[in-house]
Backbone as CSV, one residue per row, in Angstrom:
resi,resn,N_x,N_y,N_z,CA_x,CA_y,CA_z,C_x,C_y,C_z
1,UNK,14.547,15.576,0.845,14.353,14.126,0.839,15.120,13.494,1.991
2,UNK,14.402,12.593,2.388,15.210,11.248,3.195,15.813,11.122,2.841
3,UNK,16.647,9.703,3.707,17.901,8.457,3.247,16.766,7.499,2.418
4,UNK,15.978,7.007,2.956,14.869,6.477,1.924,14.550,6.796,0.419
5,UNK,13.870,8.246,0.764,13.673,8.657,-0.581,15.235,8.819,-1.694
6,UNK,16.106,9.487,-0.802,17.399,8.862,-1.730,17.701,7.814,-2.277
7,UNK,17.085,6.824,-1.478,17.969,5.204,-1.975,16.954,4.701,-3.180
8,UNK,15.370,5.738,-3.045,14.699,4.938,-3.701,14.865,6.070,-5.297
9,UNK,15.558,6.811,-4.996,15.617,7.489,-6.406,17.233,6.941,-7.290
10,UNK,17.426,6.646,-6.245,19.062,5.786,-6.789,18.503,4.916,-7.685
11,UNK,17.600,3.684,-6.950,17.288,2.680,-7.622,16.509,2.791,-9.243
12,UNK,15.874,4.170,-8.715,15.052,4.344,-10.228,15.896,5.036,-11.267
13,UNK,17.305,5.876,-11.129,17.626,5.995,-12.197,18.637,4.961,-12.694
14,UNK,19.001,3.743,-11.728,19.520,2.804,-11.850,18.480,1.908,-13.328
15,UNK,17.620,2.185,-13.500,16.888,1.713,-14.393,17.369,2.255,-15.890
16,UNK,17.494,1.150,-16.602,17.727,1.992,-18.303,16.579,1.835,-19.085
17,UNK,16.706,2.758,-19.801,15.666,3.453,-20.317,15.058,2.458,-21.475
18,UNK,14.372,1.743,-21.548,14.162,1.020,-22.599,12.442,1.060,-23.669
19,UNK,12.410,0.655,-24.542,10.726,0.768,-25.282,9.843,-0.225,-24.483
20,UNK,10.900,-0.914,-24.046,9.773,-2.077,-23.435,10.390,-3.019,-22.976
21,UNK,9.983,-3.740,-21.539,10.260,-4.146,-20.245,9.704,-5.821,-20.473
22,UNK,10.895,-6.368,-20.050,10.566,-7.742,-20.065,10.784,-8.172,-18.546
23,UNK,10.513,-9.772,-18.100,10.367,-9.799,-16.966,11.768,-9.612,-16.298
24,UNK,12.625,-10.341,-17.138,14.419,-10.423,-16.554,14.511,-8.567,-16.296
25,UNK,13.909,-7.572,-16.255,14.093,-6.309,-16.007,12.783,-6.205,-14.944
26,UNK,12.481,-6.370,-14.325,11.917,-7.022,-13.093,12.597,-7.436,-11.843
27,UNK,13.105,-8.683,-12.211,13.864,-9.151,-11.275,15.478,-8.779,-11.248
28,UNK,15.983,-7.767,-12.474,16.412,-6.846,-11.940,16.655,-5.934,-10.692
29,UNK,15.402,-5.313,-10.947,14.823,-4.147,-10.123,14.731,-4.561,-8.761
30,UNK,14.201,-5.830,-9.136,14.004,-6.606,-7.841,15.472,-7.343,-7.122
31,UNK,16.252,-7.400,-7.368,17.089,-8.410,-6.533,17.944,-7.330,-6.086
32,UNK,18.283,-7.502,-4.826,19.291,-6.944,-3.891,20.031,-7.918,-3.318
33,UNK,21.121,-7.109,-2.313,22.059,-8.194,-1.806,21.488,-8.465,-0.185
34,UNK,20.365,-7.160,0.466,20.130,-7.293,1.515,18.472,-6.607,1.385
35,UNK,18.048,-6.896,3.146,16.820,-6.281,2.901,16.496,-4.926,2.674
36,UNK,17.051,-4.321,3.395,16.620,-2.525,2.706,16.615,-2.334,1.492
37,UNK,17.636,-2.788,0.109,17.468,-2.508,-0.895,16.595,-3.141,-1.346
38,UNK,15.968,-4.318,-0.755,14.843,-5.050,-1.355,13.365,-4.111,-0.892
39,UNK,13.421,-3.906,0.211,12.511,-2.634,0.470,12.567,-1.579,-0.152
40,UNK,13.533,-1.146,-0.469,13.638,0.001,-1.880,12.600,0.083,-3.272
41,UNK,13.449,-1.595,-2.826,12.907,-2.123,-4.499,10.932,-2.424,-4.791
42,UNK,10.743,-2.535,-3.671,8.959,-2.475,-3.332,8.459,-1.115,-3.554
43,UNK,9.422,-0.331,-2.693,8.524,1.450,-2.992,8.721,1.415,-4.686
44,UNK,9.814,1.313,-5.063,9.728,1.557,-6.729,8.701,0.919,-7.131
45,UNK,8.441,-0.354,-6.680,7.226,-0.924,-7.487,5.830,-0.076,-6.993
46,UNK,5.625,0.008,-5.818,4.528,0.890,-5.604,4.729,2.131,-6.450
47,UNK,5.734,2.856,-6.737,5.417,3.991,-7.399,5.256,3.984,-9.058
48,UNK,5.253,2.782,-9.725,5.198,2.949,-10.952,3.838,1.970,-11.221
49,UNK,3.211,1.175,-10.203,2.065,0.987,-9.973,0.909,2.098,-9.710
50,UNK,1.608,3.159,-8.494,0.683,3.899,-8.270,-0.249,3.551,-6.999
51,UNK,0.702,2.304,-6.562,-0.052,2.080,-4.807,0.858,2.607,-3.668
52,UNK,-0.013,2.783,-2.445,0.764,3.500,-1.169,1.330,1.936,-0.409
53,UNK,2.276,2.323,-0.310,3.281,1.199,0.549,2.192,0.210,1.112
54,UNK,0.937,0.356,1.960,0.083,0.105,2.374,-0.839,-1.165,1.176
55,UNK,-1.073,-0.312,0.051,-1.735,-0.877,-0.884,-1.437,-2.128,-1.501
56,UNK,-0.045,-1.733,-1.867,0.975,-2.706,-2.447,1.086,-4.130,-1.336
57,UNK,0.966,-3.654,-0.401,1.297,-5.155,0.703,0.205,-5.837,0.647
58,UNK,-1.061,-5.437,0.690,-1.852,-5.907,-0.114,-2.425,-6.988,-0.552
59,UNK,-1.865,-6.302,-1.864,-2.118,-6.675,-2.905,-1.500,-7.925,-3.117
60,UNK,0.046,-7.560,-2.610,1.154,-8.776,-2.395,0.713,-10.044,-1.729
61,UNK,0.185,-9.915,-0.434,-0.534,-10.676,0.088,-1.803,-11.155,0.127
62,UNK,-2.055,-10.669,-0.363,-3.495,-11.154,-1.299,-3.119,-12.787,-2.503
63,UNK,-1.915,-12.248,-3.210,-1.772,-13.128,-4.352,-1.065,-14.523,-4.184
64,UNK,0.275,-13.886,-2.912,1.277,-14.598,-2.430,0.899,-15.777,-1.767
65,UNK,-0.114,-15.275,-0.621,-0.553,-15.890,0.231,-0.039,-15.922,1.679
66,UNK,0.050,-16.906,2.162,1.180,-17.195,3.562,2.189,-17.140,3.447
67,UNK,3.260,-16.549,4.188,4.665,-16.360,3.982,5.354,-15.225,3.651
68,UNK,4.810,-14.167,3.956,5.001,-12.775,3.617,5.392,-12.437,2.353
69,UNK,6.090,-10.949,2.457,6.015,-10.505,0.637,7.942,-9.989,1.057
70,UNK,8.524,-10.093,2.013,9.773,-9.615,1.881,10.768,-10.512,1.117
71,UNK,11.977,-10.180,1.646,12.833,-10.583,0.345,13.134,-12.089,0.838
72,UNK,13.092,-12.758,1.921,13.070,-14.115,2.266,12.133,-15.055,1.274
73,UNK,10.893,-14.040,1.313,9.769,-15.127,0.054,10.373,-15.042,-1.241
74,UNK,10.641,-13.997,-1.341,11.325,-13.571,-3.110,12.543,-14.427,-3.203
75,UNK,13.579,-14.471,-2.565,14.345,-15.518,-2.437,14.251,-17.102,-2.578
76,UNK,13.732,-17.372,-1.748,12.625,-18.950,-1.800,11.839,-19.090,-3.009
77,UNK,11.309,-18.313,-3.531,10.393,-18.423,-4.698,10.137,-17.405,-5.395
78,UNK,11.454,-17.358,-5.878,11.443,-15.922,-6.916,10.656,-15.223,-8.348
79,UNK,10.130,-17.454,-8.646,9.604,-17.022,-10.068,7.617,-16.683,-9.899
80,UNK,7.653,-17.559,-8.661,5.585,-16.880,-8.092,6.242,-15.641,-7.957
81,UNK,6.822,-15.183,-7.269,7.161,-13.586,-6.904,7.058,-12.799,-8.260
82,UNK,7.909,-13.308,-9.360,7.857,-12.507,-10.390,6.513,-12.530,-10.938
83,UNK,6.051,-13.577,-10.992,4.701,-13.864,-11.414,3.288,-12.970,-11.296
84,UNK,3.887,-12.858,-9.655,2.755,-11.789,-9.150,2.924,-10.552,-10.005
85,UNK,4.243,-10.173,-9.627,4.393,-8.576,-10.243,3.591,-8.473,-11.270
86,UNK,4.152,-9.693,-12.263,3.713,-9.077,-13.767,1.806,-9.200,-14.061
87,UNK,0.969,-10.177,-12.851,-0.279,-10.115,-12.844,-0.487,-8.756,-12.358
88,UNK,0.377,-7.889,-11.479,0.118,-6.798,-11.487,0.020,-5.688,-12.405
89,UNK,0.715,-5.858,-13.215,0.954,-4.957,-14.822,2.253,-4.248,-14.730
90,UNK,3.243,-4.795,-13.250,4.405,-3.790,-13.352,5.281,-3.754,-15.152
91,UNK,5.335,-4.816,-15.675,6.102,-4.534,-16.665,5.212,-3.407,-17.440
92,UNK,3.975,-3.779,-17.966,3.541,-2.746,-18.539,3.741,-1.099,-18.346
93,UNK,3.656,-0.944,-16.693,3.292,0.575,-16.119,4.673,0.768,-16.131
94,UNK,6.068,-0.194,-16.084,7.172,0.519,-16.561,7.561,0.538,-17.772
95,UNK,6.840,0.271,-18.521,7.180,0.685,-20.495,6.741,1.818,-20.357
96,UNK,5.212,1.819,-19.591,4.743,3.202,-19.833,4.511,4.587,-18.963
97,UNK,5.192,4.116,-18.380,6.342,5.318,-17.631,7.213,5.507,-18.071
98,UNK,8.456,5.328,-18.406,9.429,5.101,-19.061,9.413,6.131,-20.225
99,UNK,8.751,5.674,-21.374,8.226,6.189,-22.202,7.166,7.340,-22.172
100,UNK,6.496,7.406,-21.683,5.711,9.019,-21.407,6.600,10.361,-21.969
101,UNK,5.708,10.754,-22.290,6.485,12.091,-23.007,5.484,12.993,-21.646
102,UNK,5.841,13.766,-20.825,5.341,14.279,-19.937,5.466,15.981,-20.176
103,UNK,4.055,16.638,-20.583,4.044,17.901,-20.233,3.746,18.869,-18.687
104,UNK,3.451,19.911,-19.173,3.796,20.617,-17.595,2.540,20.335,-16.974
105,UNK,1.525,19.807,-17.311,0.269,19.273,-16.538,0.280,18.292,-16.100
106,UNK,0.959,17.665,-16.639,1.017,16.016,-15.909,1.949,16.160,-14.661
107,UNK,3.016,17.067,-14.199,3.603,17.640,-13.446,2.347,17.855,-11.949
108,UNK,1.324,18.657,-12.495,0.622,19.142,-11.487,-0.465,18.459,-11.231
109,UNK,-0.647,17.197,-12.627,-2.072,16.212,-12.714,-1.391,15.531,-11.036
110,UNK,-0.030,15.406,-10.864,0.747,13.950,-10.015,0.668,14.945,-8.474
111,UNK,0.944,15.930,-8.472,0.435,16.634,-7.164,-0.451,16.872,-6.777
112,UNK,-1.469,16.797,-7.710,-3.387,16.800,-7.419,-3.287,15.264,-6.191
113,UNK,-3.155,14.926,-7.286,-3.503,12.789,-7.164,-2.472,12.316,-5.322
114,UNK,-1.710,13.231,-5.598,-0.564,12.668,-4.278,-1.183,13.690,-3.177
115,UNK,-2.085,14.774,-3.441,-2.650,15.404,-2.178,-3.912,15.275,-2.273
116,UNK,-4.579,16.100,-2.902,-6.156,16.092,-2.812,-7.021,14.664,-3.190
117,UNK,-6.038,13.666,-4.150,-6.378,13.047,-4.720,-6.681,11.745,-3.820
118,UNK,-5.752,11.650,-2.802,-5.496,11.041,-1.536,-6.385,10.894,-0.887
119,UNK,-6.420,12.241,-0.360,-7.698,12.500,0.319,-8.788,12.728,0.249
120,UNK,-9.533,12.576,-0.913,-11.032,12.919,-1.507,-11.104,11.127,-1.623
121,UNK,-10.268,10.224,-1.821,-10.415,9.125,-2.192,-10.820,7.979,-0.544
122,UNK,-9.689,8.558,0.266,-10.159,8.183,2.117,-11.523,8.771,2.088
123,UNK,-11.747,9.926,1.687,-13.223,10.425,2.576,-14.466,9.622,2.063
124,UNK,-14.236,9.172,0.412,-15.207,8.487,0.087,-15.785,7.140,0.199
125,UNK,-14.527,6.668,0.730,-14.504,5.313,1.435,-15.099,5.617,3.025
126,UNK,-14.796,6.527,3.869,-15.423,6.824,4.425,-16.936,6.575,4.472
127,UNK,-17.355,7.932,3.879,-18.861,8.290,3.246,-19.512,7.018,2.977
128,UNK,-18.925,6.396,2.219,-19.947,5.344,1.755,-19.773,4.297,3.415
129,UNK,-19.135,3.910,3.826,-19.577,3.392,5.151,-20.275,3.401,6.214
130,UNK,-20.277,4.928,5.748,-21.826,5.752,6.716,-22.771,6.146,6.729
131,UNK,-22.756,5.822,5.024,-23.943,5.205,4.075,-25.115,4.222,4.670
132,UNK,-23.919,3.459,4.638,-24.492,1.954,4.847,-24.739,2.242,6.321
133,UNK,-24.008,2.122,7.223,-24.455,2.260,8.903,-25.933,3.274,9.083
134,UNK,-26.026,4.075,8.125,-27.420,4.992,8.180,-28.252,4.075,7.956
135,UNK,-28.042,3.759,6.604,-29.409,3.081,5.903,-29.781,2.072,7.530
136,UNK,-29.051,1.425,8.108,-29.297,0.458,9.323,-30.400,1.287,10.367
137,UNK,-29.269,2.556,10.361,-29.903,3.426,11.784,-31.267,3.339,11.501
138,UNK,-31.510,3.963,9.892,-33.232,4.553,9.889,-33.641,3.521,10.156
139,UNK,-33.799,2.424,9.631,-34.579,1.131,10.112,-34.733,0.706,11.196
140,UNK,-34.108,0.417,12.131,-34.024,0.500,13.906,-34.974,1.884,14.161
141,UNK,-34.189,3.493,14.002,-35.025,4.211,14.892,-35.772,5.250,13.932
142,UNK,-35.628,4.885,12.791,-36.423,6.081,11.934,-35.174,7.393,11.745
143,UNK,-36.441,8.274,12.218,-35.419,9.360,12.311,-34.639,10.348,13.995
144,UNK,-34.541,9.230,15.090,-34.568,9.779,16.243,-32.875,9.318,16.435
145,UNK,-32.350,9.846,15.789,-30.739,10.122,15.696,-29.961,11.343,15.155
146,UNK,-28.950,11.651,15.574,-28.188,12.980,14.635,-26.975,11.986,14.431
147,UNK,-26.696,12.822,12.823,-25.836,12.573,12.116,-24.806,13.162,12.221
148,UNK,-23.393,12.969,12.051,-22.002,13.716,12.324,-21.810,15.125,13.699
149,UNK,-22.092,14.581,14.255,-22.049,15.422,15.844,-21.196,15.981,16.516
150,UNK,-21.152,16.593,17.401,-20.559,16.967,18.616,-21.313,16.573,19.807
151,UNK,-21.229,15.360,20.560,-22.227,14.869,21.556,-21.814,15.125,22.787
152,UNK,-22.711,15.338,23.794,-22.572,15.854,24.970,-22.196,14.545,26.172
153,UNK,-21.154,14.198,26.292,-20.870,13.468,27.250,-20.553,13.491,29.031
154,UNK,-20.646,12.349,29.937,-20.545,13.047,31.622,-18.901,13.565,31.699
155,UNK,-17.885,13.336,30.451,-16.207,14.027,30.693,-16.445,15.084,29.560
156,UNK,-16.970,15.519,29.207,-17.132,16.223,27.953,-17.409,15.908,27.167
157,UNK,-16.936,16.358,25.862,-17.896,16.274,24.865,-16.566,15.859,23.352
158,UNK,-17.333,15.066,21.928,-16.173,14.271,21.416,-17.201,14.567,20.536
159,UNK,-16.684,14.129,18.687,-17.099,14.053,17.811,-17.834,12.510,17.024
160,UNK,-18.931,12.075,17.122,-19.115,11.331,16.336,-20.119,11.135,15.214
161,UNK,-19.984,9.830,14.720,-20.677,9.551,12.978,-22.539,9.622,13.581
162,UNK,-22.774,8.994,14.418,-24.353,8.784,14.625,-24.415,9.077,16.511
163,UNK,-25.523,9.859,16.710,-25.787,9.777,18.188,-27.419,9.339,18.277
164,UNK,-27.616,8.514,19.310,-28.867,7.767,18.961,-29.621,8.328,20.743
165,UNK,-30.286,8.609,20.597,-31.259,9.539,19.792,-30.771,10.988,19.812
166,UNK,-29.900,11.325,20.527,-29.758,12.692,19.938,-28.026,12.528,20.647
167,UNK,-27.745,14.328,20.368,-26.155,14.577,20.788,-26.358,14.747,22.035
168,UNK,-27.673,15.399,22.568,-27.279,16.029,23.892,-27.521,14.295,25.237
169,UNK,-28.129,13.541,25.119,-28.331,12.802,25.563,-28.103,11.103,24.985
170,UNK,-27.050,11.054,24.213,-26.577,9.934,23.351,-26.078,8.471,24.267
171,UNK,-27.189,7.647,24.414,-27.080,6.440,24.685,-26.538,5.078,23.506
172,UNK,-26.628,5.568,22.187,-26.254,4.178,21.149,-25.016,5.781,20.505
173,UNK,-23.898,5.294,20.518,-23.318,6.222,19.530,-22.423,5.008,18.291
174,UNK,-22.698,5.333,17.280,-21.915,4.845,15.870,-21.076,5.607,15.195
175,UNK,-19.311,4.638,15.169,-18.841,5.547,14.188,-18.636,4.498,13.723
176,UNK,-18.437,4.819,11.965,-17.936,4.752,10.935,-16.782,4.573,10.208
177,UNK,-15.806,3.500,10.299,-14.400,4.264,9.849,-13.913,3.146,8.629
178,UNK,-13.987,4.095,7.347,-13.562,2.504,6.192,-12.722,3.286,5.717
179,UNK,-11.176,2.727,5.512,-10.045,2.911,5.183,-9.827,2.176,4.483
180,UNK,-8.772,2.352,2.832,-7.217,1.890,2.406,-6.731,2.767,2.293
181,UNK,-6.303,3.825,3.555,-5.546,5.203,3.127,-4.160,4.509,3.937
182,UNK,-3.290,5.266,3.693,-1.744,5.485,4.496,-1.654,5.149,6.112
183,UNK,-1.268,4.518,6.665,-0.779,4.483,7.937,-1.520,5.215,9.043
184,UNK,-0.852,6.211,9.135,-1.123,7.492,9.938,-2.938,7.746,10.218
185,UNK,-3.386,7.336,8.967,-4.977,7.487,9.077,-5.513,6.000,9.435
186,UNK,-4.829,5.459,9.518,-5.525,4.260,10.436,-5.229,4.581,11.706
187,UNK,-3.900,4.909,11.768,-3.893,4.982,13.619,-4.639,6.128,13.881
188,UNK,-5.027,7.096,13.146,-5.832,7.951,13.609,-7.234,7.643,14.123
189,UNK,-7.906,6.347,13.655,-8.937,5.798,14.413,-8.813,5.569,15.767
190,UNK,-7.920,4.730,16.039,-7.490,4.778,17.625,-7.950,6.062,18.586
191,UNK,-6.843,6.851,17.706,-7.214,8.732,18.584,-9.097,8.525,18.449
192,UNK,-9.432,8.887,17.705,-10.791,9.334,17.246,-11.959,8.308,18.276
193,UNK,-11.708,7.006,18.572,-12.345,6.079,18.879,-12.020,6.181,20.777
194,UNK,-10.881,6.644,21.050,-10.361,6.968,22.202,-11.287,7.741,22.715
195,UNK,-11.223,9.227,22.209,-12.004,10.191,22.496,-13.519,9.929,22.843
196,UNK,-14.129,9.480,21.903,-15.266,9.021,22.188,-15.755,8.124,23.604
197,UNK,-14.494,7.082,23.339,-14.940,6.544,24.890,-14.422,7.737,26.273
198,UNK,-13.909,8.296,26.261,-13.472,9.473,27.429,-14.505,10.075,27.604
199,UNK,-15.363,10.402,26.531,-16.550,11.525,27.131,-17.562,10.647,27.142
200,UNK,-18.122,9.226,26.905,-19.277,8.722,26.836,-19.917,8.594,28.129
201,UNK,-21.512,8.172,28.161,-21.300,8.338,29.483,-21.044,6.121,29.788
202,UNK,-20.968,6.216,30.853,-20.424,4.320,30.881,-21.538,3.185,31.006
203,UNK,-22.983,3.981,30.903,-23.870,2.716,30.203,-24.280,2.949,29.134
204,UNK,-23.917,4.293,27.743,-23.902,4.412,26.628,-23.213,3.058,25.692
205,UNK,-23.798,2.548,24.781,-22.702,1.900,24.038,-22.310,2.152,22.849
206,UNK,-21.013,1.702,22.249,-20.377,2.539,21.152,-19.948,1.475,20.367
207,UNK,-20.826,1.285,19.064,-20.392,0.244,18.321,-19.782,0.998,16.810
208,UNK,-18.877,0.067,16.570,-17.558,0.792,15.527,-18.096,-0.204,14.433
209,UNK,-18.133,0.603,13.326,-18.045,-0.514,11.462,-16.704,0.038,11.004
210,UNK,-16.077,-0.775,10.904,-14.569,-0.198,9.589,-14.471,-1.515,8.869
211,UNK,-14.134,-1.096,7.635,-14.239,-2.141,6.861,-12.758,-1.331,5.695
212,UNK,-12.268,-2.217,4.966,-11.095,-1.691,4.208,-9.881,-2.999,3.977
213,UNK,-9.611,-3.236,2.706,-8.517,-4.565,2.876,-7.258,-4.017,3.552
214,UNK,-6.821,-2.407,3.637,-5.534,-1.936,4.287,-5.695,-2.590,6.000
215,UNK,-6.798,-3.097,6.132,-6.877,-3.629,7.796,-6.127,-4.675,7.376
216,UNK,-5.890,-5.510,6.409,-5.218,-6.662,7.015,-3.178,-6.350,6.864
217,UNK,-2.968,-4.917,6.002,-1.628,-4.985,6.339,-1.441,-3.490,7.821
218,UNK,-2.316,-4.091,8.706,-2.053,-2.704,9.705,-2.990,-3.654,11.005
219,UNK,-2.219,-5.190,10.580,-3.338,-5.751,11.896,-2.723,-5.209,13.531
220,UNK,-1.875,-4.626,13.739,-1.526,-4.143,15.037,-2.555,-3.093,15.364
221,UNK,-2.886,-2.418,14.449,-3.850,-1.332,14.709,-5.344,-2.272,15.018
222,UNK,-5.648,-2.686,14.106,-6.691,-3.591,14.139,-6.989,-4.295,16.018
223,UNK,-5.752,-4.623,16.286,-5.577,-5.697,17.261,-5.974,-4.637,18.602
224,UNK,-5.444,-3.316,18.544,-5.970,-2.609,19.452,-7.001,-2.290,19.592
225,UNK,-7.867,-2.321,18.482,-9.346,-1.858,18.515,-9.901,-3.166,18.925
226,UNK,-9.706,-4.375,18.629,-10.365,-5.122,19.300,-9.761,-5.558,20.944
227,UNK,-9.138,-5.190,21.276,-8.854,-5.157,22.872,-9.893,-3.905,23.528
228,UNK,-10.121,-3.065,22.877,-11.235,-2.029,23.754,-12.835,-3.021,23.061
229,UNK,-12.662,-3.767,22.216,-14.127,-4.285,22.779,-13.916,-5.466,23.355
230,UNK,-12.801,-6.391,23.696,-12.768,-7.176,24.509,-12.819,-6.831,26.223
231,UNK,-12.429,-5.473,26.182,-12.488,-5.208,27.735,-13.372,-4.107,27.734
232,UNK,-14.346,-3.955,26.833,-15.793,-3.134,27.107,-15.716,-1.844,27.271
233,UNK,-14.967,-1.364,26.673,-14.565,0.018,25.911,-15.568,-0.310,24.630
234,UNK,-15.454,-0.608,23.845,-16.253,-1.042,22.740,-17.339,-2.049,22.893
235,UNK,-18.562,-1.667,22.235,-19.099,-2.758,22.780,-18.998,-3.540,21.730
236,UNK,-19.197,-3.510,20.729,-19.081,-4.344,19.318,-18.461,-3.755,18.344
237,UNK,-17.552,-4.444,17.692,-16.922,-4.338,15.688,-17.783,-4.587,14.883
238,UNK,-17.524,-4.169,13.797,-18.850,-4.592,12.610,-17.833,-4.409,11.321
239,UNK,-18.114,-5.180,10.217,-17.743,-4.867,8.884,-18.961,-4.758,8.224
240,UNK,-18.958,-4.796,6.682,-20.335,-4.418,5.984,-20.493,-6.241,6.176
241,UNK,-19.847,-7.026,5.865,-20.513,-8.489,6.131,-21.054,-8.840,7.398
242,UNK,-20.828,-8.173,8.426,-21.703,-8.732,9.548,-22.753,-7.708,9.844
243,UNK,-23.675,-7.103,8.629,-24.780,-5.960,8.940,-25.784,-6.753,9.400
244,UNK,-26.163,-7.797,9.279,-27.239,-8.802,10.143,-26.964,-8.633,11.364
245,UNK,-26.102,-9.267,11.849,-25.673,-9.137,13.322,-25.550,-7.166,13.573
246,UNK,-25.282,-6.199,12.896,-25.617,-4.916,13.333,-27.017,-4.831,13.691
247,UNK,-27.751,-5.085,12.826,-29.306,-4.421,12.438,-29.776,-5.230,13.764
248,UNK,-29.432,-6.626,14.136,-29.797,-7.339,15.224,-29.686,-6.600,16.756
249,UNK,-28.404,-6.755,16.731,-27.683,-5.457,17.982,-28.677,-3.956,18.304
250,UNK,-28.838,-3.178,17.220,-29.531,-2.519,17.338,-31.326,-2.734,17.761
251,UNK,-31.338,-3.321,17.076,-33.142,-3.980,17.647,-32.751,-3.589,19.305
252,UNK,-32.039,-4.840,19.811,-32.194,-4.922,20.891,-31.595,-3.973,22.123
253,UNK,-30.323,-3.172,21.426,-30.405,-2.205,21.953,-31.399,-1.017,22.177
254,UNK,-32.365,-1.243,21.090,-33.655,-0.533,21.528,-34.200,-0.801,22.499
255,UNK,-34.330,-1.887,22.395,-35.697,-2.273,23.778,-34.613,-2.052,25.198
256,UNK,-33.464,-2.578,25.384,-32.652,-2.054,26.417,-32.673,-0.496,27.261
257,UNK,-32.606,-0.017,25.721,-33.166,1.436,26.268,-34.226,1.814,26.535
258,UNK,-35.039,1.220,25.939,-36.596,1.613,25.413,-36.600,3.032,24.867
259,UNK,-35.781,2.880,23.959,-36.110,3.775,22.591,-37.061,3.788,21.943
């Protein structure tokens, strides 16, 4: 373990053991004298929630609104703060944590869920985004596209979600990328979206859909992807709400090509 993961296991056996959790055991949990332990005090809540640091901010900001979720807001307005939590169900999920009588499966149910569980859950958020970007493709070109590729570009060659009309000669390429996973797999779009423009050729265009609420606590990442379509690295962003304006784009990237 970390200094992190230390401080955040301090805090949790700092907890007494009780049948059941009222809010004043909340703001407990919650009050520190500075910010790191108040950051402590968030991973604990993500972990007895069951959200990734990512999730939890969120969620936080989702409810909070303007003014962030650190310990300056909690300070200023401690009792919306508590408020939120408990619309979250933290008191509940710590009675019933707390209380759990845990056998040796539930041991290995929590290492499924923290690895595979992780990741079968990103891919399907995925999948279904490229769902939807298909259902678009067939309508524009039918069937004169490949799906999940290796496309042949004038710097080489890169992996993507759609090559229009084919890999070896890919003038429309589409990827796909819908996230609320962890950090690391958002910036991994960057890499992935990079690549693609290195091998394309430079009157190909490369329009991106990601859609996911973890975009709004990872807007730095966000902010870079839209600087490569402001300076024509990208030619267009898309979420699932602007599929009009996709299905549009595409039309006319047909006739551009004369596809």
């Amino acid at each position: 373990m970390d200094e992190t993961a230390e401080a955040i296991m301090r805090r949790i056996n700092e907890i007494p053991a009780k049948d059941e959790y009222e809010r004043s055991d909340i703001a407990t949990l919650m009050n520190s004298s500075n910010g790191t332990d108040f950051r402590v005090a968030k991973f604990c809540v993500g972990l007895f929630l069951g959200l990734s640091k990512d999730g939890l901010e969120v969620e936080l900001d989702n409810r909070l609104g303007e003014g962030g979720t650190g310990i300056k807001r909690f300070t200023s307005n401690q009792e919306t703060y508590l408020d939120v939590l408990e619309e979250l169900g933290l008191r509940d999920a710590m009675t019933a944590t707390v209380n759990a009588e845990p056998v040796w499966s539930d041991l290995l149910k929590e290492r499924l869920r923290s690895g595979r569980g992780s990741a079968i859950q990103g891919q399907q958020r995925g999948r279904e985004l490229e769902d939807f970007a298909e259902e678009i493709i067939v309508e524009v070109f039918g069937s004169s596209y490949e799906v999940r590729c290796t496309f042949q570009g004038v710097n080489g060659v890169a992996k993507c979600d759609f090559a229009v009309p084919n890999r070896a000669d890919p003038l429309i390429l589409v990827e796909a990328k819908g996230y609320g996973a962890t950090g690391s797999k958002m910036s991994d779009i960057i890499g992935d979206v990079d690549a693609i423009i290195g091998a394309k050729r430079n009157d190909a265009s490369l329009l991106l859909i990601t859609d996911g609420l973890t975009w709004k606590a990872r807007a730095n990442d966000m902010r870079k992807l839209i600087e490569r379509q402001n300076d024509g690295r990208i030619t267009r962003i898309y979420t699932k709400q602007l599929r009009e304006q996709f299905l549009s784009d595409l039309r006319v990237l047909k006739a551009e090509y004369q596809l």
